[in-house]
Biopython code that builds the backbone (N, CA, C, O; Angstrom):
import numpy as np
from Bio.PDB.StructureBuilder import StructureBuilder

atoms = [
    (1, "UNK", "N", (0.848, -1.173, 0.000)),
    (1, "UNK", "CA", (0.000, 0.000, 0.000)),
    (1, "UNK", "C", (0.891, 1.233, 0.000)),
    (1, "UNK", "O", (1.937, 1.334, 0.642)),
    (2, "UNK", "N", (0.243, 2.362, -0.966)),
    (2, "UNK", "CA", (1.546, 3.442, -1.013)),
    (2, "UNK", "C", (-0.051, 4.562, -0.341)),
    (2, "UNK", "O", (-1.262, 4.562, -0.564)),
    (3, "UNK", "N", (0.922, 5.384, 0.548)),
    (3, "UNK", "CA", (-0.025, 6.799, 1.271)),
    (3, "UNK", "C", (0.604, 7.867, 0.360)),
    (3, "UNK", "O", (1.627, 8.127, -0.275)),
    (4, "UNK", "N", (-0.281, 8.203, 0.589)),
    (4, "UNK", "CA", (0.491, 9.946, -0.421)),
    (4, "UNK", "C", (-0.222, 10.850, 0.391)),
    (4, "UNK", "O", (-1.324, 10.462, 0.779)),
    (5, "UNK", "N", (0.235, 12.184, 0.803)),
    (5, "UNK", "CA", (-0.458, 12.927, 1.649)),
    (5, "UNK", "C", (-0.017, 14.535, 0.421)),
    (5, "UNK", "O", (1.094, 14.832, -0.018)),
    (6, "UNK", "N", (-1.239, 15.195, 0.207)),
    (6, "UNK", "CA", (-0.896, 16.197, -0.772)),
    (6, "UNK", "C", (-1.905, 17.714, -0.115)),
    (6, "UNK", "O", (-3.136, 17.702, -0.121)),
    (7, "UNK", "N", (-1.057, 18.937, 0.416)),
    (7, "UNK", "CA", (-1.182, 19.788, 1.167)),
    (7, "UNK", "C", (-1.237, 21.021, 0.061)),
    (7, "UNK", "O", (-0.342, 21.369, -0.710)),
    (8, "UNK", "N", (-2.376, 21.493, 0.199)),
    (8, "UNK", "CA", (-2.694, 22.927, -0.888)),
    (8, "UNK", "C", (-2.904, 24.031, -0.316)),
    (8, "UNK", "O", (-3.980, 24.454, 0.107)),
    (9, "UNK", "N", (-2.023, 24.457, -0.290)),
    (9, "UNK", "CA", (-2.404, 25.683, 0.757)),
    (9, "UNK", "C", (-3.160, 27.607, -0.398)),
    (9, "UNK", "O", (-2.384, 28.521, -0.678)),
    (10, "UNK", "N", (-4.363, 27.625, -0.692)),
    (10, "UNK", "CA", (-5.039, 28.475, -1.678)),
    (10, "UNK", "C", (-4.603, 29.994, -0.983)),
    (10, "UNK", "O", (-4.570, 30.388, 0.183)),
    (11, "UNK", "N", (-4.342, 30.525, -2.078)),
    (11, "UNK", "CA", (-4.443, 31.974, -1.660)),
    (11, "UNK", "C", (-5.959, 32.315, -1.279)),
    (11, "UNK", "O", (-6.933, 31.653, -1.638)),
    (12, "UNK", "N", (-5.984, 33.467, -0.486)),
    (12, "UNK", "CA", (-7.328, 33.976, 0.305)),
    (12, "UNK", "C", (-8.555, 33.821, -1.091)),
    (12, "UNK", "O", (-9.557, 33.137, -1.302)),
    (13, "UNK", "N", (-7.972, 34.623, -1.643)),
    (13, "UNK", "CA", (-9.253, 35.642, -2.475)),
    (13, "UNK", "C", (-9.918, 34.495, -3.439)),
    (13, "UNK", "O", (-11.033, 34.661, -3.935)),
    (14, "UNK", "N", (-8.815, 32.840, -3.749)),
    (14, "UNK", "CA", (-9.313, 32.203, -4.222)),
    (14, "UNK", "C", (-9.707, 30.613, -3.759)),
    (14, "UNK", "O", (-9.684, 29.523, -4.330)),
    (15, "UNK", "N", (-10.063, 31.072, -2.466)),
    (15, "UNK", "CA", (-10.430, 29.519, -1.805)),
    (15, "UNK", "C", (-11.699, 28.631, -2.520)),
    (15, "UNK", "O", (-11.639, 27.535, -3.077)),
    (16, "UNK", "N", (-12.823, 29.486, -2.300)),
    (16, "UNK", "CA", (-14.074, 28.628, -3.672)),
    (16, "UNK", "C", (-13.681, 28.062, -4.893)),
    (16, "UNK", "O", (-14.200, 27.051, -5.366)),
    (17, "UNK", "N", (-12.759, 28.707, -5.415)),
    (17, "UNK", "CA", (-12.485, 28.249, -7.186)),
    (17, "UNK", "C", (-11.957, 27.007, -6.993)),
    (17, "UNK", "O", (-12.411, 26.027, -7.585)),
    (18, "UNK", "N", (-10.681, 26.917, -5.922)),
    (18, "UNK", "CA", (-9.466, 26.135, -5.219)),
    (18, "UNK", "C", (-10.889, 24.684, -4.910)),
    (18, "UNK", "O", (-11.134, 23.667, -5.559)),
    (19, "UNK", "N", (-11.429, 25.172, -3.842)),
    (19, "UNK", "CA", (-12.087, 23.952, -3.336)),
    (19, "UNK", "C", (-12.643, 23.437, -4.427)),
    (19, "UNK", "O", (-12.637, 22.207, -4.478)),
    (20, "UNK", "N", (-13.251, 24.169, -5.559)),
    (20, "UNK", "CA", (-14.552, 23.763, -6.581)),
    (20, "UNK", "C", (-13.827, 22.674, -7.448)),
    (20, "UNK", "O", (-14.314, 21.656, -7.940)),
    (21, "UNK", "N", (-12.454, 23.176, -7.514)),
    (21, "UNK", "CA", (-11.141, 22.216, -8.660)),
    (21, "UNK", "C", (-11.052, 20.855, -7.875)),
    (21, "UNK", "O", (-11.249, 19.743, -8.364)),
    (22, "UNK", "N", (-10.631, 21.218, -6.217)),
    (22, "UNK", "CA", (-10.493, 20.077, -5.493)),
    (22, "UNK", "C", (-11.760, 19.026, -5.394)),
    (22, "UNK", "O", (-11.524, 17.862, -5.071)),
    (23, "UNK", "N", (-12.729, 19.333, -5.596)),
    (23, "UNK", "CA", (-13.554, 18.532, -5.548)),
    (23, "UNK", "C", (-14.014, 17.688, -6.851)),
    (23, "UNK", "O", (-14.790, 16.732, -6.820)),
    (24, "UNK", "N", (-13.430, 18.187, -7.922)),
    (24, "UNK", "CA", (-13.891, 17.504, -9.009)),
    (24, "UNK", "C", (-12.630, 16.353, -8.830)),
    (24, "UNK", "O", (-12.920, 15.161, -8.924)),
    (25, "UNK", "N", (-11.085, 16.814, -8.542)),
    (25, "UNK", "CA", (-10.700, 16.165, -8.683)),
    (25, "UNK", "C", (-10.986, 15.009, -7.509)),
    (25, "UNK", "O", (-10.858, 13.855, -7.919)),
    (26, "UNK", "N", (-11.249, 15.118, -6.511)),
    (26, "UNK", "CA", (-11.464, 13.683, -5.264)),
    (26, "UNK", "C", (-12.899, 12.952, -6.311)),
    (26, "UNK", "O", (-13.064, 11.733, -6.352)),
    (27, "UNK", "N", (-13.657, 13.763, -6.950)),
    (27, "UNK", "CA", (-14.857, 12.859, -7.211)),
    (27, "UNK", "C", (-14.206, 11.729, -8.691)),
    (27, "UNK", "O", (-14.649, 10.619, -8.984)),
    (28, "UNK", "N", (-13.306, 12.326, -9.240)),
    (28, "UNK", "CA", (-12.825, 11.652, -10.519)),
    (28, "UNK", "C", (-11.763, 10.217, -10.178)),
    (28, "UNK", "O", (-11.628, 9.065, -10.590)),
    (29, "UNK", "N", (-11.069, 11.257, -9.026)),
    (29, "UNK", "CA", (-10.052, 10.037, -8.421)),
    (29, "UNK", "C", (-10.471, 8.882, -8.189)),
    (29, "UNK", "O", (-10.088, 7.804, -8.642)),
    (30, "UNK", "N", (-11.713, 9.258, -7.072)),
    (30, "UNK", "CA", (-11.864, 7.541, -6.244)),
    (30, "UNK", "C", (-12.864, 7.171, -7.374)),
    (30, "UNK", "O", (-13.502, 6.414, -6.643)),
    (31, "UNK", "N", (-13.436, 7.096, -8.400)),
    (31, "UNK", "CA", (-13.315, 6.163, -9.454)),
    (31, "UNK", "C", (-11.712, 5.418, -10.130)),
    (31, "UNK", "O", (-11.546, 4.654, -11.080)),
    (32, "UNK", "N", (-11.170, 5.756, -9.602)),
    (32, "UNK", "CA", (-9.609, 4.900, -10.193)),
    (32, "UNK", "C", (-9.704, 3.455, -9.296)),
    (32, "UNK", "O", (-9.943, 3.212, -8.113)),
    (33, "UNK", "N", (-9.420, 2.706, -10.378)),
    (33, "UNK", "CA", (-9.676, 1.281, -9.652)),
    (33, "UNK", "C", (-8.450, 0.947, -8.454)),
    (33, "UNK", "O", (-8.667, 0.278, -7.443)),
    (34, "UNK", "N", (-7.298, 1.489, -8.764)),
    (34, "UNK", "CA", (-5.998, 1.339, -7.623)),
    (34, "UNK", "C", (-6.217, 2.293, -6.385)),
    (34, "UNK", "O", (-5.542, 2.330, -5.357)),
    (35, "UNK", "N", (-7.329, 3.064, -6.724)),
    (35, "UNK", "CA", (-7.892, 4.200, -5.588)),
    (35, "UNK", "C", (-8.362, 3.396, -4.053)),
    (35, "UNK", "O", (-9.546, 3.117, -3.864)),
    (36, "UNK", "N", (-7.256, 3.063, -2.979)),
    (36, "UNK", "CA", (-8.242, 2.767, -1.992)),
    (36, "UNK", "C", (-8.609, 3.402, -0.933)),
    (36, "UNK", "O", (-8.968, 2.842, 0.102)),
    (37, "UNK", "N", (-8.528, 5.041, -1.163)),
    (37, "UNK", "CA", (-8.860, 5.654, -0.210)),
    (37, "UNK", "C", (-8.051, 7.297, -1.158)),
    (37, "UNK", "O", (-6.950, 7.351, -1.705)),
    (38, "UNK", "N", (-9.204, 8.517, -1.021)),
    (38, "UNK", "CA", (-9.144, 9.998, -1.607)),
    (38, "UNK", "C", (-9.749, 10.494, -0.755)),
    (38, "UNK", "O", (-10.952, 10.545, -1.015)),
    (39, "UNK", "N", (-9.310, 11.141, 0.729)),
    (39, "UNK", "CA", (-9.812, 11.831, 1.717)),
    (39, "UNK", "C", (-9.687, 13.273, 1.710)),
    (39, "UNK", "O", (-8.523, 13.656, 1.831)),
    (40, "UNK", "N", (-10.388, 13.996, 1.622)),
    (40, "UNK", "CA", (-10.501, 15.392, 1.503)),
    (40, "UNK", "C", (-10.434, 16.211, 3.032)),
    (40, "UNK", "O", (-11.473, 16.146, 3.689)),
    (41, "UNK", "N", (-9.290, 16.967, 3.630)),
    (41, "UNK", "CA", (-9.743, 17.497, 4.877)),
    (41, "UNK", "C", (-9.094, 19.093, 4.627)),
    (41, "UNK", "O", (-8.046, 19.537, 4.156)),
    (42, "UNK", "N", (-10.330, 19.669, 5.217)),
    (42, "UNK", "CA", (-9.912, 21.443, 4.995)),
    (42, "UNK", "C", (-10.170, 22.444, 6.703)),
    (42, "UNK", "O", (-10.806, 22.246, 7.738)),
    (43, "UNK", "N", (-9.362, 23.402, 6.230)),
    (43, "UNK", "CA", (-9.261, 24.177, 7.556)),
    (43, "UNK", "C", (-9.236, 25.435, 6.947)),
    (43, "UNK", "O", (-8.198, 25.515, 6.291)),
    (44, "UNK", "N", (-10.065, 26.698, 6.845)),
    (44, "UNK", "CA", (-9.603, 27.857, 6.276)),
    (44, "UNK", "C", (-8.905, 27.564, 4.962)),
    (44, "UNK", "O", (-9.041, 26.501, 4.357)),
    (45, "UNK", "N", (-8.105, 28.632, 4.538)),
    (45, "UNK", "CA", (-7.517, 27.714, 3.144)),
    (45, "UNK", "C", (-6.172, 26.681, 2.969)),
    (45, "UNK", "O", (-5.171, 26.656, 2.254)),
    (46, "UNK", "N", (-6.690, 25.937, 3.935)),
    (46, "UNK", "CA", (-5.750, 24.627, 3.684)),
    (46, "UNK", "C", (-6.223, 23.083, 3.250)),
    (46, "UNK", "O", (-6.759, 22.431, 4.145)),
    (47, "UNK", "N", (-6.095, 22.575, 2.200)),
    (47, "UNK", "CA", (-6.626, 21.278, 1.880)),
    (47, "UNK", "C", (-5.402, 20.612, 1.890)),
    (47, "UNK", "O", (-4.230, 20.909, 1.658)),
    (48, "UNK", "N", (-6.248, 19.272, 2.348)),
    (48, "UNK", "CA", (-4.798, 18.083, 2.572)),
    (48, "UNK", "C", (-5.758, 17.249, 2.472)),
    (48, "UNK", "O", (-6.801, 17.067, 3.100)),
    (49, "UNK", "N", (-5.101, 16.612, 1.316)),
    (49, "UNK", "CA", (-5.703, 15.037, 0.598)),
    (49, "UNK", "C", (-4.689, 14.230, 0.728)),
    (49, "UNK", "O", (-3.506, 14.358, 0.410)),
    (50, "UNK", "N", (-5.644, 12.843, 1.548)),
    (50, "UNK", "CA", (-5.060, 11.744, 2.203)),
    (50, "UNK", "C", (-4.851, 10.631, 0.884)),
    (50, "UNK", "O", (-5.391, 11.202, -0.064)),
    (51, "UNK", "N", (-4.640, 10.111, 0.696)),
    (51, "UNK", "CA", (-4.862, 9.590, -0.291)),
    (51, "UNK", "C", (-3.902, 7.548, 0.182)),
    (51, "UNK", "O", (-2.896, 7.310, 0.850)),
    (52, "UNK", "N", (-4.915, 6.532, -0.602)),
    (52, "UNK", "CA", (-3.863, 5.395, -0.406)),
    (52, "UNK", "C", (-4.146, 5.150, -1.914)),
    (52, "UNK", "O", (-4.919, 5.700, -2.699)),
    (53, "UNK", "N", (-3.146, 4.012, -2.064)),
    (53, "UNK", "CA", (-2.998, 3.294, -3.222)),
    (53, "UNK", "C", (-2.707, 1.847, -3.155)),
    (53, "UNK", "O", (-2.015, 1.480, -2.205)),
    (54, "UNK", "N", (-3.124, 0.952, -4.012)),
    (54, "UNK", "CA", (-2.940, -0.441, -4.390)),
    (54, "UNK", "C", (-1.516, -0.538, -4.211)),
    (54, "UNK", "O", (-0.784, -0.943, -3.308)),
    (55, "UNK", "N", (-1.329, 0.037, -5.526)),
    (55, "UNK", "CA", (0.278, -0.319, -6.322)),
    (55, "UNK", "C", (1.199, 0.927, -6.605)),
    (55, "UNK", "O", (0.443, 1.887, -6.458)),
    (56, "UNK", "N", (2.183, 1.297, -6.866)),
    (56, "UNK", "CA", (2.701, 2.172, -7.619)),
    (56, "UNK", "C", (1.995, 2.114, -9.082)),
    (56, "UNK", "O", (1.717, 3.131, -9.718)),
    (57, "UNK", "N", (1.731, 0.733, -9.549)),
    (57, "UNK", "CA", (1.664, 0.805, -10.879)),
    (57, "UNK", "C", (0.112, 1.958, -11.115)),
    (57, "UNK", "O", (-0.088, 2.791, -11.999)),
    (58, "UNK", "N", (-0.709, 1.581, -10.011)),
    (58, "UNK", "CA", (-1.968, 2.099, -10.590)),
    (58, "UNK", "C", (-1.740, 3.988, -9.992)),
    (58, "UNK", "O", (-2.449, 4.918, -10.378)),
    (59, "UNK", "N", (-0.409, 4.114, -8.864)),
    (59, "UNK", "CA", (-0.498, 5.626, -8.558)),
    (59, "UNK", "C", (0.347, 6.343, -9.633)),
    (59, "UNK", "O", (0.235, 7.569, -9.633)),
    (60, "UNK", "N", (1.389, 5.652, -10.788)),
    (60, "UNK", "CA", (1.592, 5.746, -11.989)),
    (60, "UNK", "C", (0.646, 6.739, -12.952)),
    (60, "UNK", "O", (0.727, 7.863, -13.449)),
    (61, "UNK", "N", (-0.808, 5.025, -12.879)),
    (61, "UNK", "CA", (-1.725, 6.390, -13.804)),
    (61, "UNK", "C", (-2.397, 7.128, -13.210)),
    (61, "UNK", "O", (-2.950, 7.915, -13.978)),
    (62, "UNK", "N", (-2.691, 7.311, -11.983)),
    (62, "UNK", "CA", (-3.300, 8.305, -11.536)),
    (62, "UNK", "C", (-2.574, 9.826, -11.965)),
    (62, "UNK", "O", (-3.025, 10.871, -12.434)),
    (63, "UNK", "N", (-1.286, 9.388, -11.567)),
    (63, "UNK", "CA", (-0.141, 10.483, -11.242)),
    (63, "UNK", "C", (-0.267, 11.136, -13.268)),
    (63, "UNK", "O", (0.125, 12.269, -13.549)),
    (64, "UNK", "N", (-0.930, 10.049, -14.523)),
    (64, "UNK", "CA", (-1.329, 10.844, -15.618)),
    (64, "UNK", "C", (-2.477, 10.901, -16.423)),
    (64, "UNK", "O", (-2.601, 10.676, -17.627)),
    (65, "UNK", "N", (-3.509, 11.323, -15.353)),
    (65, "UNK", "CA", (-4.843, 11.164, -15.919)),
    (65, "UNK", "C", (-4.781, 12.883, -15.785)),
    (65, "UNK", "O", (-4.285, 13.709, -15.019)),
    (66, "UNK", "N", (-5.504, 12.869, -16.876)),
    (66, "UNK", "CA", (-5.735, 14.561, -17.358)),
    (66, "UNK", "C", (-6.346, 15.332, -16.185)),
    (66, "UNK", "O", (-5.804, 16.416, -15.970)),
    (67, "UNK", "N", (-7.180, 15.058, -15.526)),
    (67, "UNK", "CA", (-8.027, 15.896, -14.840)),
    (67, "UNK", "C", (-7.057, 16.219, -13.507)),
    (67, "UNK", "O", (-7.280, 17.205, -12.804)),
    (68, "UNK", "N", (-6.113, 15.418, -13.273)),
    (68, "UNK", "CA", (-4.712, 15.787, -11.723)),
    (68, "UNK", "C", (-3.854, 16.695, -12.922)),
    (68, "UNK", "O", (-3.457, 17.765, -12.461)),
    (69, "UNK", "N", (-3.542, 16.499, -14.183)),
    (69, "UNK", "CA", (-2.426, 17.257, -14.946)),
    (69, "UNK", "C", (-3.307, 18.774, -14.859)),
    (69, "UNK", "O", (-2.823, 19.792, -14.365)),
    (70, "UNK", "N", (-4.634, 18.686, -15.424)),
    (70, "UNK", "CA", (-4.986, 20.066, -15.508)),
    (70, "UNK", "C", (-5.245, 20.593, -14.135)),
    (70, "UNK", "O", (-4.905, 21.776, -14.162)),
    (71, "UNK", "N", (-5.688, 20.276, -12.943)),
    (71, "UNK", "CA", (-5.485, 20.635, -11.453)),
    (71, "UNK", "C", (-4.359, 21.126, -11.517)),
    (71, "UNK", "O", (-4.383, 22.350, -11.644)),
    (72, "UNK", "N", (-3.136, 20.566, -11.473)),
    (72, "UNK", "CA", (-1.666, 21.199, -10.949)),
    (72, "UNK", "C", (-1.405, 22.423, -11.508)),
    (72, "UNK", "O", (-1.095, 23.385, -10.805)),
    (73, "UNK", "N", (-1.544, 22.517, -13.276)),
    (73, "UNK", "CA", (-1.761, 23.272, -14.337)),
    (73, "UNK", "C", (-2.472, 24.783, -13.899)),
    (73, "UNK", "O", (-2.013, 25.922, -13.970)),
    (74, "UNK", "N", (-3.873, 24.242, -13.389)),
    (74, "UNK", "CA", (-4.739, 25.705, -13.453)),
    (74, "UNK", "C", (-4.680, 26.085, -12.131)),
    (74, "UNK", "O", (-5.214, 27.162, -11.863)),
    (75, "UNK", "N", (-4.018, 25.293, -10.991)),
    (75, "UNK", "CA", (-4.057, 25.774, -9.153)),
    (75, "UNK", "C", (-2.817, 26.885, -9.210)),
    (75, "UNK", "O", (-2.823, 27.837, -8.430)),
    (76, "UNK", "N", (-1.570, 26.668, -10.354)),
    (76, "UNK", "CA", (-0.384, 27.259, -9.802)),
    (76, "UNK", "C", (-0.737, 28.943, -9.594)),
    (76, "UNK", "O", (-0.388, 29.708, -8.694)),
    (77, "UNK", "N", (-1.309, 29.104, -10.425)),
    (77, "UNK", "CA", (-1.305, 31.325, -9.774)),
    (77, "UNK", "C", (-2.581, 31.325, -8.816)),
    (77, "UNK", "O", (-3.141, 32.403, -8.619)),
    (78, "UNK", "N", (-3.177, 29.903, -8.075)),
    (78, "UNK", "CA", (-4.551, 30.174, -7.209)),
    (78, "UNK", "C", (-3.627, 29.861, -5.826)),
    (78, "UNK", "O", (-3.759, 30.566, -4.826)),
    (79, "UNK", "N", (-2.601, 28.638, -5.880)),
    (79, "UNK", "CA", (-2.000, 28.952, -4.372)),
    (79, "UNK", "C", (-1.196, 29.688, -3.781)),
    (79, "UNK", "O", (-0.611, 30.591, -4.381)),
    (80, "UNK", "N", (-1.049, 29.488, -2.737)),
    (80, "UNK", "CA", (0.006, 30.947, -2.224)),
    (80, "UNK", "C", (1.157, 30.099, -2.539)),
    (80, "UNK", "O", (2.126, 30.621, -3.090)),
    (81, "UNK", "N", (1.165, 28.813, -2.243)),
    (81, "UNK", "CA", (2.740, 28.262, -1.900)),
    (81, "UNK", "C", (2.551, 27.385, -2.589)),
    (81, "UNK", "O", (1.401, 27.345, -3.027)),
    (82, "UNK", "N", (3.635, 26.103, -3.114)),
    (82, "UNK", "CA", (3.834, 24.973, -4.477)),
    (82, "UNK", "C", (3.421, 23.794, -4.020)),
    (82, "UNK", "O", (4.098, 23.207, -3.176)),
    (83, "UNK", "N", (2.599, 23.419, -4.358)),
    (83, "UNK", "CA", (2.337, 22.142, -3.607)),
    (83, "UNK", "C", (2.689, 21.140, -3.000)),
    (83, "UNK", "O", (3.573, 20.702, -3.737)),
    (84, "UNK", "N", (2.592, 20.310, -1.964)),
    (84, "UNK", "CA", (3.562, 19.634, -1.083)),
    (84, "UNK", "C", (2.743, 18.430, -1.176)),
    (84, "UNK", "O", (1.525, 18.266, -1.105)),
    (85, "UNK", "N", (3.944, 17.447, -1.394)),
    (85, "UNK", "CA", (3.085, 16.120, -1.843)),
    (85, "UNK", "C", (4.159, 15.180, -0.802)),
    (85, "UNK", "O", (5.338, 15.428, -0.553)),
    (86, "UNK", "N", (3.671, 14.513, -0.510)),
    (86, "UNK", "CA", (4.742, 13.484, 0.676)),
    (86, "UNK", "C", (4.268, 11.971, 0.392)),
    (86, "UNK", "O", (3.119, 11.751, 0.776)),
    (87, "UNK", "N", (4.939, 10.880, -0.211)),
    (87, "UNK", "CA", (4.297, 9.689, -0.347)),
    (87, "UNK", "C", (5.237, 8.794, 0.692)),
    (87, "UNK", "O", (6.464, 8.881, 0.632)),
    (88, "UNK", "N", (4.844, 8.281, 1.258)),
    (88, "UNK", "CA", (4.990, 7.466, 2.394)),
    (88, "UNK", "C", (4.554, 5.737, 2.646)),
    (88, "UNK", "O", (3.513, 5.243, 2.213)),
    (89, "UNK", "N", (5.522, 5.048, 3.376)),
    (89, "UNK", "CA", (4.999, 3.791, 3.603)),
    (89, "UNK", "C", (4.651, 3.639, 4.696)),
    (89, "UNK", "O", (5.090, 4.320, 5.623)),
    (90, "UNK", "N", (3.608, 2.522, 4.858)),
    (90, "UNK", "CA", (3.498, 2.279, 6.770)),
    (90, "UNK", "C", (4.229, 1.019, 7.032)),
    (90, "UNK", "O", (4.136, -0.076, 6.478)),
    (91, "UNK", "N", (4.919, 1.395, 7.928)),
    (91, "UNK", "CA", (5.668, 0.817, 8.748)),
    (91, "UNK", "C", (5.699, 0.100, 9.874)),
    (91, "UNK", "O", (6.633, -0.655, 10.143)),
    (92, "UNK", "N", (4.687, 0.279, 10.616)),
    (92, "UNK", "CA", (4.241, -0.850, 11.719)),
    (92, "UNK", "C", (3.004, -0.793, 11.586)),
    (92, "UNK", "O", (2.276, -1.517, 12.266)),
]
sb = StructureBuilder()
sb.init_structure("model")
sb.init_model(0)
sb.init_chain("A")
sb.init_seg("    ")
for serial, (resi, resn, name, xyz) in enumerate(atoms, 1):
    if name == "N":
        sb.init_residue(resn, " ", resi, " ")
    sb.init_atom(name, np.array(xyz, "f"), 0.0, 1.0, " ", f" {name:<3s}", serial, name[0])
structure = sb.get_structure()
C-alpha cells in the first residue's frame, strides 16, 4: 500500500475556485480502480488530501490522468505556496 499525503495551501481571495477544482478532482479520483482511499480534509484555506494506493503501478496512472495534470496546471497562480506532496509507507 503506497499513502500519499498532498497539502494545498489556496491563496485567500481564491479559496471557492481552489475547493470547486479540489472537488472535481477527489470525485474523478476515487473512481480509479488502484484508488483505496481519496480523503478530503480542509481548515480555512488549507486542503490536505489523504490519499492510499494499491500499487505504484496504478499511482503511476493516476499520477497521468488529465483531470490531476490540468489541477496542478490551473491551481499554480490560485496557491500561495507549491504544492507539497509526501508519499509514504506504513511501517508498523
Amino acid at each position: 500500500m503506497i499513502s500519499i499525503t498532498a497539502i494545498i495551501k489556496s491563496k485567500q481571495e481564491n479559496i471557492e475556485q481552489v475547493r470547486n477544482m479540489i472537488h472535481h478532482l477527489v470525485t474523478e479520483t476515487r473512481k480509479e480502480a488502484a484508488c483505496v482511499r481519496y480523503d478530503l480534509h480542509t481548515t480555512e484555506n488549507i486542503f490536505i488530501i489523504w490519499e492510499e494506493w494499491k500499487d505504484q503501478a496504478g499511482l503511476d496512472i493516476h499520477n497521468n490522468q488529465s483531470y490531476l495534470l490540468d489541477f496542478i496546471k490551473q491551481s499554480e497562480n490560485l496557491v500561495a505556496l507549491p504544492i507539497q506532496v509526501y508519499k509514504t509507507f506504513q511501517t508498523l
